[in-house]
TIMI-2910 file (N, C-alpha, C, CB; in pm, 1 decimal, decimal comma, always signed):
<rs>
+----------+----------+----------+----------+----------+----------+----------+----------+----------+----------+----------+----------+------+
!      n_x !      n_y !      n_z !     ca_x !     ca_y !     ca_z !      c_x !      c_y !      c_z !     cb_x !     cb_y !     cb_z ! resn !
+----------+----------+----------+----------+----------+----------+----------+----------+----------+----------+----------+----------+------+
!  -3794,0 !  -5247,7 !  +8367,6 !  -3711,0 !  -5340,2 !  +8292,5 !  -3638,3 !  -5432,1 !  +8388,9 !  -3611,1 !  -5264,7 !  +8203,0 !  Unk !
!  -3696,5 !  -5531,1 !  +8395,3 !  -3635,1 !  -5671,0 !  +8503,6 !  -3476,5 !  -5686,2 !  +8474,5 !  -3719,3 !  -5852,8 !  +8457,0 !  Unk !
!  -3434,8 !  -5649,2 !  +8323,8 !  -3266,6 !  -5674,1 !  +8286,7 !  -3246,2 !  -5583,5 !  +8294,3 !  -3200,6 !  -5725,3 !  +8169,8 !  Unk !
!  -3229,9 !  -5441,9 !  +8351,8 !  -3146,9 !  -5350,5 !  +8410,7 !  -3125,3 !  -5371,6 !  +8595,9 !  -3217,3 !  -5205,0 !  +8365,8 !  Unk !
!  -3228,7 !  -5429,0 !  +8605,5 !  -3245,8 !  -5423,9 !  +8776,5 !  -3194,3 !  -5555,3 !  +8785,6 !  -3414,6 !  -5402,3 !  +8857,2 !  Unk !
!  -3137,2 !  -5616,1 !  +8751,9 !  -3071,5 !  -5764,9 !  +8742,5 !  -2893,3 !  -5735,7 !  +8718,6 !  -3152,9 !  -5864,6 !  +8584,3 !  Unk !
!  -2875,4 !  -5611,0 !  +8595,6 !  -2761,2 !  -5572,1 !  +8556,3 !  -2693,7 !  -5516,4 !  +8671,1 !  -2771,5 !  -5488,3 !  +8450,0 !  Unk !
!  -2745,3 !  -5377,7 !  +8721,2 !  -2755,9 !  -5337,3 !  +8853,6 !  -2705,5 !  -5420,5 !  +8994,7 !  -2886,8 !  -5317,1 !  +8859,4 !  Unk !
!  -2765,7 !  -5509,5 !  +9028,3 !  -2747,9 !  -5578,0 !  +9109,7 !  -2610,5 !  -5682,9 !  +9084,9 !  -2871,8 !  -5627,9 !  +9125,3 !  Unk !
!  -2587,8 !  -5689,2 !  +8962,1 !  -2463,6 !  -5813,0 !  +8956,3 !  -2382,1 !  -5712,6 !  +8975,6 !  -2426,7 !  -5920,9 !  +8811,1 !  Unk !
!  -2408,4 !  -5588,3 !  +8950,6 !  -2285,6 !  -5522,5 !  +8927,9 !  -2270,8 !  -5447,1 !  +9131,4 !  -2312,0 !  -5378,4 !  +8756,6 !  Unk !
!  -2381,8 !  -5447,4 !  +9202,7 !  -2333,7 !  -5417,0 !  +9333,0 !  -2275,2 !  -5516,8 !  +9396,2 !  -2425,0 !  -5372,5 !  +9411,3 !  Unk !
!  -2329,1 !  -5615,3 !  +9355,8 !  -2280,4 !  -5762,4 !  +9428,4 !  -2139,1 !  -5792,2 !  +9344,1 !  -2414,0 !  -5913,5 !  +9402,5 !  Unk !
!  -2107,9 !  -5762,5 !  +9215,3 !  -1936,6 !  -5748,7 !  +9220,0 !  -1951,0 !  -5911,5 !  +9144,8 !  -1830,0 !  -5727,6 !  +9424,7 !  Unk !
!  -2045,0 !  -5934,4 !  +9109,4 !  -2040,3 !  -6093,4 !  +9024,8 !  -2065,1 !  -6098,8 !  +8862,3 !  -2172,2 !  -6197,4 !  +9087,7 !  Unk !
!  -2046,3 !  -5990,7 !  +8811,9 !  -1988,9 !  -5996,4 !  +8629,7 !  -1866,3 !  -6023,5 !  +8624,5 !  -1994,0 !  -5856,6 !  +8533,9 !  Unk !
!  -1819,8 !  -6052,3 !  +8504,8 !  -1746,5 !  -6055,7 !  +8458,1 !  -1745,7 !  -5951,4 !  +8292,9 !  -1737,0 !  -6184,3 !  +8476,4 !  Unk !
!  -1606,7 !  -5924,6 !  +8238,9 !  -1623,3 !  -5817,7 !  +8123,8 !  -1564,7 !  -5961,9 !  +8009,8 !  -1496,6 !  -5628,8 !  +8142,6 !  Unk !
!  -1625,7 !  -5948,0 !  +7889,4 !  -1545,2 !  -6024,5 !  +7820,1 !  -1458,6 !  -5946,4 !  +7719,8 !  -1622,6 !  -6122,3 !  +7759,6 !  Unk !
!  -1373,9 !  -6057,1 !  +7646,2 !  -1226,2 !  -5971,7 !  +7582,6 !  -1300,5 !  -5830,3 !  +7555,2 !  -1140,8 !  -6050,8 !  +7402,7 !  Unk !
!  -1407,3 !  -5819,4 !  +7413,1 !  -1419,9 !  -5695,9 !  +7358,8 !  -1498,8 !  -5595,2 !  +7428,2 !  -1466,3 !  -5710,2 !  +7241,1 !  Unk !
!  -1554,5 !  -5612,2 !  +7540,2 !  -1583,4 !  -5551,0 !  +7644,8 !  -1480,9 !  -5436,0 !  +7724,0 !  -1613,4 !  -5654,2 !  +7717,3 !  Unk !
!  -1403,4 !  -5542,6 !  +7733,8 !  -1228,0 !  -5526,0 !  +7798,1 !  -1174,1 !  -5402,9 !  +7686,2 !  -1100,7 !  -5717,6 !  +7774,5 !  Unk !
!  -1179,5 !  -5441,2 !  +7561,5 !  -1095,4 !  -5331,0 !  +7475,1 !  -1145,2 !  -5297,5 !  +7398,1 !   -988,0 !  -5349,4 !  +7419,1 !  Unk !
!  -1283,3 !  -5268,9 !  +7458,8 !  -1359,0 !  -5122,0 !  +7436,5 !  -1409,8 !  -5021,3 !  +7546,0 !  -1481,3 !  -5148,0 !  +7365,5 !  Unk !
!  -1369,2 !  -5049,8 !  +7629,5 !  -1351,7 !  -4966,0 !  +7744,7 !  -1235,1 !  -4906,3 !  +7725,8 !  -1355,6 !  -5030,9 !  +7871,1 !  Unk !
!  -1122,3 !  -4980,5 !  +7698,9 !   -984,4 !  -4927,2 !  +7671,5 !   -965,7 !  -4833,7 !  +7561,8 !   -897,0 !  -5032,6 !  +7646,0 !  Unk !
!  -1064,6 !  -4839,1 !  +7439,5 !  -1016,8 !  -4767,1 !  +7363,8 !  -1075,4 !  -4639,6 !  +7348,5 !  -1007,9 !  -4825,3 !  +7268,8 !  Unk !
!  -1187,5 !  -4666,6 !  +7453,8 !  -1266,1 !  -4498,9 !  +7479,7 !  -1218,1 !  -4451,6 !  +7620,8 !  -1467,5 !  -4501,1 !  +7486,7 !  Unk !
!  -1091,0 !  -4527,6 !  +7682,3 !  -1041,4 !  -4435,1 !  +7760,0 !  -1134,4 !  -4411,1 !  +7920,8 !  -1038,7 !  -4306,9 !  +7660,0 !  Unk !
!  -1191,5 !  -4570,8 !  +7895,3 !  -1300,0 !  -4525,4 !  +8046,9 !  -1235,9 !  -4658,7 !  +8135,5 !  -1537,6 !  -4540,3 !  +8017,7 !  Unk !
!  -1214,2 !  -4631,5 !  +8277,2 !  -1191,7 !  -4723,7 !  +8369,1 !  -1311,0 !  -4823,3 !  +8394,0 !  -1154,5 !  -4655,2 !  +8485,0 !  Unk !
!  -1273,9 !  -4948,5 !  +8432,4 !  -1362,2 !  -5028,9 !  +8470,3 !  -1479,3 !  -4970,9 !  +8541,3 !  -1302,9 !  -5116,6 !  +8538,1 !  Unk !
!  -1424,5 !  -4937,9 !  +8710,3 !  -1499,5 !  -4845,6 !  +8783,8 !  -1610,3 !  -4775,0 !  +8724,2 !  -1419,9 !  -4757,9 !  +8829,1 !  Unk !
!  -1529,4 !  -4604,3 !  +8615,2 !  -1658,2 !  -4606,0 !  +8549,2 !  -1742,8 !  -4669,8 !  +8465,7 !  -1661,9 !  -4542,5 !  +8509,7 !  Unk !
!  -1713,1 !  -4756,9 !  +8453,3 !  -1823,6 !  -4856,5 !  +8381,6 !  -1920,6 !  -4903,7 !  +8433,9 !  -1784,0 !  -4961,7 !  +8338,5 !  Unk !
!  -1867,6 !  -4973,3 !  +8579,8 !  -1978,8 !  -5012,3 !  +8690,3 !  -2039,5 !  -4884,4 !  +8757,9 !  -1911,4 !  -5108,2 !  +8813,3 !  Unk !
!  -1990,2 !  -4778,3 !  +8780,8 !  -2077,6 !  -4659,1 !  +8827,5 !  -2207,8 !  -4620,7 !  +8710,0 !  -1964,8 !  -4516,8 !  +8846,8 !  Unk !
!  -2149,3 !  -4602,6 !  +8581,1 !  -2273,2 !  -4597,1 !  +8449,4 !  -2389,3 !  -4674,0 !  +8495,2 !  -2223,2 !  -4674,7 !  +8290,6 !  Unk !
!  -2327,7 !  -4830,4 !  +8505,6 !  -2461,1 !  -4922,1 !  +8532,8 !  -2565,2 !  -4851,5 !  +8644,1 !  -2409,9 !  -5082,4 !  +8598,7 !  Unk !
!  -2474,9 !  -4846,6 !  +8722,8 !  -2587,7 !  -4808,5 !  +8849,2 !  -2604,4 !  -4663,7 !  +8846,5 !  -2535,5 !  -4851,1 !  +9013,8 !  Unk !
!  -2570,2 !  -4583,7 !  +8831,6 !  -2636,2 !  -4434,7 !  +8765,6 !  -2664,7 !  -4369,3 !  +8694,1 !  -2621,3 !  -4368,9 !  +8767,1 !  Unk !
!  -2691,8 !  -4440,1 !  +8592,8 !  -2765,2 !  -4379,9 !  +8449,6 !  -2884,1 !  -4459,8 !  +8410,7 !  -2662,2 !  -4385,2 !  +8313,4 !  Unk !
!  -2912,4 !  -4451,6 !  +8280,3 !  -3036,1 !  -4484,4 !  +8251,3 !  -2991,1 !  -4494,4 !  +8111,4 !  -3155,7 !  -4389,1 !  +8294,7 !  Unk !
!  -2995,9 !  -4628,8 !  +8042,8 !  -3000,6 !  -4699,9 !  +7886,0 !  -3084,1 !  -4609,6 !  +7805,1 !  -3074,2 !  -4863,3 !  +7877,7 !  Unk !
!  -2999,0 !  -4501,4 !  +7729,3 !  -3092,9 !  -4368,4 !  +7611,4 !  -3077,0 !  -4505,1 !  +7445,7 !  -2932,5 !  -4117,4 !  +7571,5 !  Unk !
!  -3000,0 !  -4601,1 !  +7455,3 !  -3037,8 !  -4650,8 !  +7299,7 !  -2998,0 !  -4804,3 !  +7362,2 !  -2923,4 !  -4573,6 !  +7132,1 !  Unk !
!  -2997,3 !  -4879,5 !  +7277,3 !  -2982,8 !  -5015,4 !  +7295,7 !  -2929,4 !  -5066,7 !  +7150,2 !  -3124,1 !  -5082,8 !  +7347,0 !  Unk !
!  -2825,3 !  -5152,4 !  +7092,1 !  -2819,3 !  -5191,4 !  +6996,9 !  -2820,7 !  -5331,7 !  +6978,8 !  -2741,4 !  -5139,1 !  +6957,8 !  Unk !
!  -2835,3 !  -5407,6 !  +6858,3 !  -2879,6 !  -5501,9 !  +6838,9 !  -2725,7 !  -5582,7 !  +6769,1 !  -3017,3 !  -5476,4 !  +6760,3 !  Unk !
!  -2706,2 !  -5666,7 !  +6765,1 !  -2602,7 !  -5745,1 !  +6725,7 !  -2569,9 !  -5736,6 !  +6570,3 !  -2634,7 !  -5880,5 !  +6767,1 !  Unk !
!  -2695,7 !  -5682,9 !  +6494,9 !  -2661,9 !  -5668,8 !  +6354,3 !  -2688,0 !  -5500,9 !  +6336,2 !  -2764,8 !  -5776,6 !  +6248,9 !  Unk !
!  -2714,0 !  -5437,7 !  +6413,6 !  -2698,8 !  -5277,6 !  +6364,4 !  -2551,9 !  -5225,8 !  +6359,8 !  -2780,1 !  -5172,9 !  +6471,2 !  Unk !
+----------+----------+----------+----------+----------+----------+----------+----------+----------+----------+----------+----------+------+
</rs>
């Protein structure tokens, strides 16, 4: 998957950005940024959702 190995990489190189609901939904499940960028680069995508599910 070319868009995980792309995700990956913005995220070692430190060049994303989170937007607002990004921002406070991390907050409301209580996970630090950090772990957010560690997920990217050490896990593996088990579902994917779509904008209308």
């Amino acid at each position: 998957m070319i868009a995980i190995d792309w995700i990956k990489q913005a995220v070692r190189d430190e060049s994303y950005h989170y937007l607002r609901h990004g921002d406070q939904e991390h907050k409301n499940d209580n996970l630090t940024l950090v772990q957010i960028a560690q997920t990217f680069l050490n896990r593996r995508i088990l579902r994917s959702q779509t904008p209308w599910q």
